[in-house]
RODO-2510 file (C-alpha; in nm, 4 decimals, decimal comma):
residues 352
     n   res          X          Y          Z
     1     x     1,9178    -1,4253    -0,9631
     2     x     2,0689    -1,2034    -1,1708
     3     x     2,1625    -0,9029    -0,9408
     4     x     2,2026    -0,6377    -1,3099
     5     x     2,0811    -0,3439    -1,3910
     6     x     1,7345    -0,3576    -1,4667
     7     x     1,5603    -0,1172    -1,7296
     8     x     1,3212    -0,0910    -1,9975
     9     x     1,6359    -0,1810    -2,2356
    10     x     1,8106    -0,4881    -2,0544
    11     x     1,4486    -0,6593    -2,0659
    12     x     1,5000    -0,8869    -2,3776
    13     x     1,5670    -1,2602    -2,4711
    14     x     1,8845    -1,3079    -2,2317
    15     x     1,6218    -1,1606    -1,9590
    16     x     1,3039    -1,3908    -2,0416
    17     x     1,5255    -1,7253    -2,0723
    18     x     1,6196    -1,6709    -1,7437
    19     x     1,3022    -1,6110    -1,6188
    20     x     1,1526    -1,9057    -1,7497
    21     x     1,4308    -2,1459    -1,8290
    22     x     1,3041    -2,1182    -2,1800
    23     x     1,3392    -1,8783    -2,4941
    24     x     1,0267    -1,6561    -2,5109
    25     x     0,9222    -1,3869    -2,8001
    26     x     0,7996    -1,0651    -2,5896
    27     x     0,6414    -0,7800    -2,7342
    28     x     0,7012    -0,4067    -2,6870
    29     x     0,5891    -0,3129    -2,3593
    30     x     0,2835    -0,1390    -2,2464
    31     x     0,2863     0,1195    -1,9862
    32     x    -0,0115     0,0528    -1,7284
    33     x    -0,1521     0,2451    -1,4494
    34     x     0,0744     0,6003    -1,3148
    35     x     0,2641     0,4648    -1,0403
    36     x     0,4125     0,6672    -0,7762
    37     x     0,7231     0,4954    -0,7102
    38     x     0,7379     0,2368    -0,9551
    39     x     0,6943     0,1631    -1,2968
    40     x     0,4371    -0,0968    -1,4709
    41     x     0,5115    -0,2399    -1,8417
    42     x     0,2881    -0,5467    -1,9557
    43     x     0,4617    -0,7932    -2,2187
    44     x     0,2857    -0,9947    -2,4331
    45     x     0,5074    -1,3098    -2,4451
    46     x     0,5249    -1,6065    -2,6822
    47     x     0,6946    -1,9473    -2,6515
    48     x     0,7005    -2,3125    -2,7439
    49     x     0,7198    -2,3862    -2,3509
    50     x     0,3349    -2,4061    -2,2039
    51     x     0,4540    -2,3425    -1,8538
    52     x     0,4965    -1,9794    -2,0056
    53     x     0,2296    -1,7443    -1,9736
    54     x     0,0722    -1,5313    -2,2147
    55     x     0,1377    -1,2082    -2,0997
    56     x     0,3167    -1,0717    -1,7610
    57     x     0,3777    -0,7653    -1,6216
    58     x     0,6566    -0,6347    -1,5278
    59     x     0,7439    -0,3464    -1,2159
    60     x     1,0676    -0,1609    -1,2534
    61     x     1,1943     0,1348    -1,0500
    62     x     1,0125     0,4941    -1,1743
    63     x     1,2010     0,6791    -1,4701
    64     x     1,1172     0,9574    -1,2461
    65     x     1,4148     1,1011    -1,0534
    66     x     1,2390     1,2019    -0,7507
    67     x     1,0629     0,9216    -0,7351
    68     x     1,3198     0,6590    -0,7889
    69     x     1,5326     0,8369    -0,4861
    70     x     1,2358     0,7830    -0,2812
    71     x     1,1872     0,4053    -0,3340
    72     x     1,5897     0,3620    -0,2900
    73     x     1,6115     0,5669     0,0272
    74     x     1,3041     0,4274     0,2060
    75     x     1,3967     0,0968     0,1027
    76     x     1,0592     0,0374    -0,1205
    77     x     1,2438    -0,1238    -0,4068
    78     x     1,4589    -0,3659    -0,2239
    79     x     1,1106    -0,4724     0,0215
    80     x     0,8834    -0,5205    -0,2537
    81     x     1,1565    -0,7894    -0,3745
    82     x     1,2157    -0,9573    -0,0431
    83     x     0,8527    -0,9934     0,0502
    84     x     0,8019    -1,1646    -0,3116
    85     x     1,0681    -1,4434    -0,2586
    86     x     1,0576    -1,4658     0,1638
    87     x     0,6858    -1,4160     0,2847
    88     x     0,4664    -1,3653    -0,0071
    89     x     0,3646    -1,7765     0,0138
    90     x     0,2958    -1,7719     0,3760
    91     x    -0,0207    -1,5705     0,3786
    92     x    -0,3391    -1,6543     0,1992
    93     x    -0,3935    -1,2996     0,0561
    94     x    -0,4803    -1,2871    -0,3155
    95     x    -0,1717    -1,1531    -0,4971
    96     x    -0,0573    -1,1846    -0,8549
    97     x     0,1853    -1,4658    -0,8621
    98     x     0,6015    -1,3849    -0,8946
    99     x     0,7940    -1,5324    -1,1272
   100     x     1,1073    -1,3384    -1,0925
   101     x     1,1805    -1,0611    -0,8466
   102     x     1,5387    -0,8950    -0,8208
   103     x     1,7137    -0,5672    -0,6644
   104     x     2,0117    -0,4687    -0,7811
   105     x     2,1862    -0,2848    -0,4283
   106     x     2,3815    -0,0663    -0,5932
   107     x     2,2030     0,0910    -0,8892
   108     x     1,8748     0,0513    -0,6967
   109     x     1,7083    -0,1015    -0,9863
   110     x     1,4538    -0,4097    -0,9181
   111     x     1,2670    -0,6333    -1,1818
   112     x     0,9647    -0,7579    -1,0657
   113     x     0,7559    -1,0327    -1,3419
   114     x     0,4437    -1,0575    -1,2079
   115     x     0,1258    -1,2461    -1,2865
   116     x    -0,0920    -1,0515    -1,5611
   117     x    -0,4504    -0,9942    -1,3265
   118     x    -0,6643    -0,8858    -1,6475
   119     x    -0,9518    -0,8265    -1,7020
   120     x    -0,9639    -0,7623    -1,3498
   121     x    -0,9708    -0,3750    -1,3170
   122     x    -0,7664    -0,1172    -1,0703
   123     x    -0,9946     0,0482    -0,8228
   124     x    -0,9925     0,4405    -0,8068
   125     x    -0,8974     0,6616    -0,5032
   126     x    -1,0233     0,9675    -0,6104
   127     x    -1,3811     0,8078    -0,7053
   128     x    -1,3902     0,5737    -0,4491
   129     x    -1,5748     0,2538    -0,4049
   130     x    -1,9240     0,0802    -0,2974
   131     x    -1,9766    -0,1010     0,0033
   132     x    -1,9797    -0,4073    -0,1750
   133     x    -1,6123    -0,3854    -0,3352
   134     x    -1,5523    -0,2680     0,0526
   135     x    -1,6537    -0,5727     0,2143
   136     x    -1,4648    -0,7717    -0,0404
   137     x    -1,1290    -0,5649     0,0525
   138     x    -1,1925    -0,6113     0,4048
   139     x    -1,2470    -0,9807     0,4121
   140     x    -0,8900    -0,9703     0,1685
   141     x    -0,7262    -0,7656     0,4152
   142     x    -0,8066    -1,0196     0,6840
   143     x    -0,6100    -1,2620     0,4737
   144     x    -0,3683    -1,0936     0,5127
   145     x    -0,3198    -1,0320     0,8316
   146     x    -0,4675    -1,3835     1,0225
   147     x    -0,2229    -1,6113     0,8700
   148     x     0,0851    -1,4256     1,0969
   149     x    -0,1450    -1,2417     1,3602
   150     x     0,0762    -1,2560     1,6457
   151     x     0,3625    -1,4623     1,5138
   152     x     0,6868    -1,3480     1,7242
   153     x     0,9181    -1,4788     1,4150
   154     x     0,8090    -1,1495     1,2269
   155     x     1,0536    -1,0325     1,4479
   156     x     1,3731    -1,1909     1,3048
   157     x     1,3032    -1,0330     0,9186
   158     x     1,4745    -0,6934     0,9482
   159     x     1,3807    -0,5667     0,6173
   160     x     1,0160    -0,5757     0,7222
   161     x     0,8986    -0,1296     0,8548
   162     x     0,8549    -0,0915     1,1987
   163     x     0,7858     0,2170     1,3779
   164     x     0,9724     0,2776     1,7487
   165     x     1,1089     0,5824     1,9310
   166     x     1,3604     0,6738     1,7002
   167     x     1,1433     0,6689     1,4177
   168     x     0,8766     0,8797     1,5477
   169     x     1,1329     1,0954     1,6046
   170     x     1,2396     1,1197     1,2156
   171     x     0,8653     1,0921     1,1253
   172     x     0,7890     1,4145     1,3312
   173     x     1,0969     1,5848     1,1514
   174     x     0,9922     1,5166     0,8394
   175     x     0,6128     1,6098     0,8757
   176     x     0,7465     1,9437     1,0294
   177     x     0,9568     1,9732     0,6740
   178     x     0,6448     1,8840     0,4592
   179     x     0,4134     2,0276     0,6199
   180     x     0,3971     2,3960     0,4777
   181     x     0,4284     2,2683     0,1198
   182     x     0,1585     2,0589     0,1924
   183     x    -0,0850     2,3079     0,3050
   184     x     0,0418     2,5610     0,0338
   185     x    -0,1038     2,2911    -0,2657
   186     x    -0,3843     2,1455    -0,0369
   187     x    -0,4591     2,3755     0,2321
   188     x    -0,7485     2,5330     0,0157
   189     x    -0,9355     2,1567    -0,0121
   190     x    -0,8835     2,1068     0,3760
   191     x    -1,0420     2,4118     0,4661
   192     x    -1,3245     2,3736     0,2268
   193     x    -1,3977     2,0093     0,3164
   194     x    -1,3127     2,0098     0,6650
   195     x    -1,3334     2,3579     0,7797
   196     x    -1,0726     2,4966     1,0141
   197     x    -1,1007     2,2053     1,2379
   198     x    -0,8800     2,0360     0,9658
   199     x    -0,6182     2,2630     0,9401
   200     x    -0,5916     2,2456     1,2856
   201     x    -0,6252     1,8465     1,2873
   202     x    -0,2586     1,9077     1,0708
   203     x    -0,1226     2,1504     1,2583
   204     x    -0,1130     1,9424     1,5800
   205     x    -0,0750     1,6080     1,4285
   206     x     0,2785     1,7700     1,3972
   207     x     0,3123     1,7781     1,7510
   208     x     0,1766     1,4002     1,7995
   209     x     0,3865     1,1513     1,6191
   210     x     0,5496     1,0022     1,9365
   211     x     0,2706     0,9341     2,1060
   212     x     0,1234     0,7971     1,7766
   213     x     0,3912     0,5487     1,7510
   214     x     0,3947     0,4800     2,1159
   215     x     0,0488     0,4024     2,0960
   216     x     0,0399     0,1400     1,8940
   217     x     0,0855    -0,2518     2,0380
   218     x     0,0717    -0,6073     2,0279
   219     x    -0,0472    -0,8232     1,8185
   220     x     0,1816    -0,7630     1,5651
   221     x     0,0867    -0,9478     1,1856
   222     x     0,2473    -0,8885     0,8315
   223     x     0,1318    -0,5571     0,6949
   224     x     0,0476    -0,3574     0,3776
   225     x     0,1278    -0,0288     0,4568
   226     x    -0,0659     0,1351     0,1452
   227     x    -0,3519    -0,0701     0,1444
   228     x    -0,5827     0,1638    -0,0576
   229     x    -0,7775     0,1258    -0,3590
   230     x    -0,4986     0,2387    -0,6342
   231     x    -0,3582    -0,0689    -0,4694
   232     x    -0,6633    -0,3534    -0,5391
   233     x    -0,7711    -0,4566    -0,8249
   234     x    -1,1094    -0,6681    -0,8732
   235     x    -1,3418    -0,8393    -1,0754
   236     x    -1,5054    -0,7180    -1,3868
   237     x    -1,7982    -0,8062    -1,6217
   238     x    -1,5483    -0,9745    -1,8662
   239     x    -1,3853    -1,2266    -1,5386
   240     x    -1,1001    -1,2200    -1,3227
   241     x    -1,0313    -1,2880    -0,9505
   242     x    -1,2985    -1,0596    -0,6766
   243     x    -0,9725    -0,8720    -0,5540
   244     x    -0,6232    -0,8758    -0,5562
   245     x    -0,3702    -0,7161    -0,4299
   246     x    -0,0507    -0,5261    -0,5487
   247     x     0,1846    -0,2635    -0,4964
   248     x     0,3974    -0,4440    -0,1719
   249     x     0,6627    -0,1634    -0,1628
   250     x     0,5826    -0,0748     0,2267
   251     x     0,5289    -0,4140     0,4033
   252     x     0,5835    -0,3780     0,7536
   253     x     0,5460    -0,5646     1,1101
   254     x     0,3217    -0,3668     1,2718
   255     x    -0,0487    -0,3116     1,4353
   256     x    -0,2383    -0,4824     1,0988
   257     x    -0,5544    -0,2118     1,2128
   258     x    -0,3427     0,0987     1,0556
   259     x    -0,4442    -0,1028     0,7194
   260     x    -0,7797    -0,1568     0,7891
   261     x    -0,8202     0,2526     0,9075
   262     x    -0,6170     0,3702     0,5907
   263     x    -0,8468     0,1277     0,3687
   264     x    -1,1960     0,2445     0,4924
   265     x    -1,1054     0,6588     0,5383
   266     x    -0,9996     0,7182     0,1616
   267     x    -1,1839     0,3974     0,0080
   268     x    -1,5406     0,5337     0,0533
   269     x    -1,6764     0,8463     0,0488
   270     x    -1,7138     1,0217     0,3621
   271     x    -2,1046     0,9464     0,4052
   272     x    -2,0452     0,5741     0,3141
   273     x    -1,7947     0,5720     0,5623
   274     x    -2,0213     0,6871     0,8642
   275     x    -2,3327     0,4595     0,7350
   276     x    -2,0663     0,1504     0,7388
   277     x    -1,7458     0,1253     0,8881
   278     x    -1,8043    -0,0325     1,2324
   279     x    -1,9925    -0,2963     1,0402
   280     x    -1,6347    -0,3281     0,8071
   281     x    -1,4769    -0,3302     1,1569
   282     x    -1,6794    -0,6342     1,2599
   283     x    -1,6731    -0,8134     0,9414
   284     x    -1,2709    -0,7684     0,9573
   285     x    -1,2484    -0,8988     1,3213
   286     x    -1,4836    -1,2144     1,2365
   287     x    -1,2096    -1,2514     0,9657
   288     x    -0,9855    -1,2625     1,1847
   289     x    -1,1273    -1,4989     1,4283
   290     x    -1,1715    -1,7499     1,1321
   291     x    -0,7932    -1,8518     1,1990
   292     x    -0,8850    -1,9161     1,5392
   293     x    -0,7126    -1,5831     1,7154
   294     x    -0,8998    -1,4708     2,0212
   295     x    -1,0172    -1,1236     1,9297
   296     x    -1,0429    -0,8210     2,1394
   297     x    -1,3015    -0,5948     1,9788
   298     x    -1,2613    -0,3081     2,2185
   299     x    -0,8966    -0,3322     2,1689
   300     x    -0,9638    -0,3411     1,7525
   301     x    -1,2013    -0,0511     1,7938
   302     x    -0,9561     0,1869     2,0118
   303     x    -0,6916     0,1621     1,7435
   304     x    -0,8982     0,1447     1,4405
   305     x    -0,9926     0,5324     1,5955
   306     x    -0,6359     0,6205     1,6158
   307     x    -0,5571     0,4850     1,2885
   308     x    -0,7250     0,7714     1,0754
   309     x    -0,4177     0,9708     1,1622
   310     x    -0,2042     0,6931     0,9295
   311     x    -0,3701     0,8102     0,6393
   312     x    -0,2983     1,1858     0,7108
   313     x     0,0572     1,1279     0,7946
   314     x     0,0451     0,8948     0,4699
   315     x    -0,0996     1,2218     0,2576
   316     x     0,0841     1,4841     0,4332
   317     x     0,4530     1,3300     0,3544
   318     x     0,4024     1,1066     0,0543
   319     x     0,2361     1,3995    -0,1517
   320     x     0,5355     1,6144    -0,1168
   321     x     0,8556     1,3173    -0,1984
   322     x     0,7367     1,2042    -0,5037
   323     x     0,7523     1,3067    -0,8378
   324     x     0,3966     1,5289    -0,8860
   325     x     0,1550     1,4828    -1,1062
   326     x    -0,2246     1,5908    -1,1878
   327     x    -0,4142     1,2819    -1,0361
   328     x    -0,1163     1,2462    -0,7737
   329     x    -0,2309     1,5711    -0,6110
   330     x    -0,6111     1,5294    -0,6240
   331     x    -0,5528     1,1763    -0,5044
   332     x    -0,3333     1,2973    -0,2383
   333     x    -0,6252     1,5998    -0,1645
   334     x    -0,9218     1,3606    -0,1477
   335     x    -0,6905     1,1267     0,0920
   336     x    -0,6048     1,3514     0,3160
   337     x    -0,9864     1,5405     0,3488
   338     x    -1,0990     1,1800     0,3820
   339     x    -0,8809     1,0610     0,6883
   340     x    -0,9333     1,4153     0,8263
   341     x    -1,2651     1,3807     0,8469
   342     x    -1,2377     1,0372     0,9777
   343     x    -1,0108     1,1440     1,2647
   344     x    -1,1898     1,4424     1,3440
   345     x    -1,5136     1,2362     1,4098
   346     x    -1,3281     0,9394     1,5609
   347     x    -1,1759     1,1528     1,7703
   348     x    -0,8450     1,0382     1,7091
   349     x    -0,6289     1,2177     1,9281
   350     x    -0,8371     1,1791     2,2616
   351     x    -0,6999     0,8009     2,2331
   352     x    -0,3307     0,9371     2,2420
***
């Protein structure tokens, strides 16, 4: 690989013909979709080689300087490119194909050419989805996580996010620095949604994070991290795969149930949620007994209750490291009320 710097300008012929071995006519990129850490262009390409594809898209690191220092200092850039060319082909989640993927260590830049999904669509976080595109997520998500449920060789990649007693201990200093610009933007939404219950739900989250992290265990499996709906994209009228998934900036080795929490809190709306989600549980353990894993529901259960508090820790520091933005802060709002709610009537912390 090429190990340059990679930018909007150093993406031309000498680029493409060494992506695909062949000399390609690309057109000017299209911005697509308002990532938070990275950057999306789609290229219509053109060659006399048929192994080339008509269009790809490509991820680079954000223009934004806020939040390109966040994907170099919490290592999003350089993970996204690892788990493309080391770990991607072992699991049998849908996932747009790689062509290329590259980090450049030193100017934290990364190139990413990535199978085009349309016309499958992005879902929405703020609107939220249907119980159908939720089962359909779910039954991904197991995908995910059977092929490497349990497999001790996870252990040996050391790029993969793991959370011990060190971490905690950063995670609970940074949550304490967050925190009050937090609640100063969304403080407001937390009370109105949630009541005071929520604010204190925040409050003494704060005061949680090592036994958080000390409460998760084995089985261990390949993670997501930010398995959400921004994240998915599926099927529309016009074609395209049920559901796929993108966005693999924050794969970890960890308890695979903090994705399945973090999915169904912010996915569906709070009353969806309550009609359905031990039924999403179920239908995400029978996935995972497909690949013949002996399953302990109770086990599943317990830590799918302490799991809401992912997706507040998730709102609560991502909101306030990257660059802002209009949807960014209602997205972050309707997160965080969400996985409030969901903890609060889980009763998260009682399994601390």
């Amino acid at each position: 690989m090429g190990h340059k710097e990679y930018n909007e300008q150093t993406i031309d012929a000498d680029f493409w013909k060494e992506v695909f071995g062949a000399p390609v006519d690309a057109s000017e990129p299209k911005r697509i979709g308002e990532g938070q850490v990275g950057m999306n262009l789609r290229y219509s390409l053109q060659s006399d080689d048929a192994n080339v594809p008509a269009s790809v898209v490509v991820k680079l690191a954000s223009p934004d300087p806020t939040s390109r220092a966040t994907g170099v200092s919490l290592r999003n850039y350089e993970r996204e490119v690892k788990f493309y060319n080391e770990i991607a082909n072992t699991l049998d989640v849908r996932k747009p194909h790689c062509y290329f993927a590259d980090w450049h260590e030193g100017a934290g830049d990364i190139a990413i050419v990535l199978e085009d999904m349309t016309p499958c669509e992005q879902g929405d976080q703020i609107q939220g989805c249907g119980i159908d595109e939720a089962r359909i997520s779910v039954t991904e998500l197991s995908k995910l996580h059977g092929p490497r449920w349990g497999d001790a060789s996870l252990s040996k990649i050391d790029w993969l996010q793991r959370r011990d007693a060190d971490d905690a201990a950063r995670l609970e200093g940074l949550y304490a620095m967050v925190k009050p610009g937090f609640l100063a933007v969304h403080g407001e939404a937390i009370r109105r949604e949630c009541g005071e219950e929520g604010i204190a739900f925040i409050e003494t989250l704060g005061t949680m994070m090592t036994r958080y992290v000390n409460a998760k265990d084995e089985p261990y499996t390949v993670t997501h991290g930010d398995y959400r709906l921004d994240n998915l994209l599926f099927a529309t009228p016009a074609g395209g795969v049920a559901c796929a998934v993108v966005d693999w900036q924050t794969p970890g080795h960890g308890n695979g149930v903090a994705d399945l929490a973090y999915f169904i809190g912010a996915g569906l709306l709070p009353e969806d949620r309550r009609a359905h989600e031990w039924e999403l549980v179920d239908l995400y353990i029978a996935g995972l007994k497909s690949y013949g894993h002996e399953i302990n529901h109770d086990w599943i259960r317990d830590h799918y209750k302490r799991e809401a508090i992912s997706g507040v820790i998730m709102a609560v520091i991502a909101s306030q490291i990257v660059g802002r933005t209009d949807r960014g802060d209602k997205m972050f709002e309707v997160m965080a009320t969400r996985h409030v709610l969901q903890g609060l009537e889980n009763d998260s912390f009682s399994l601390l």
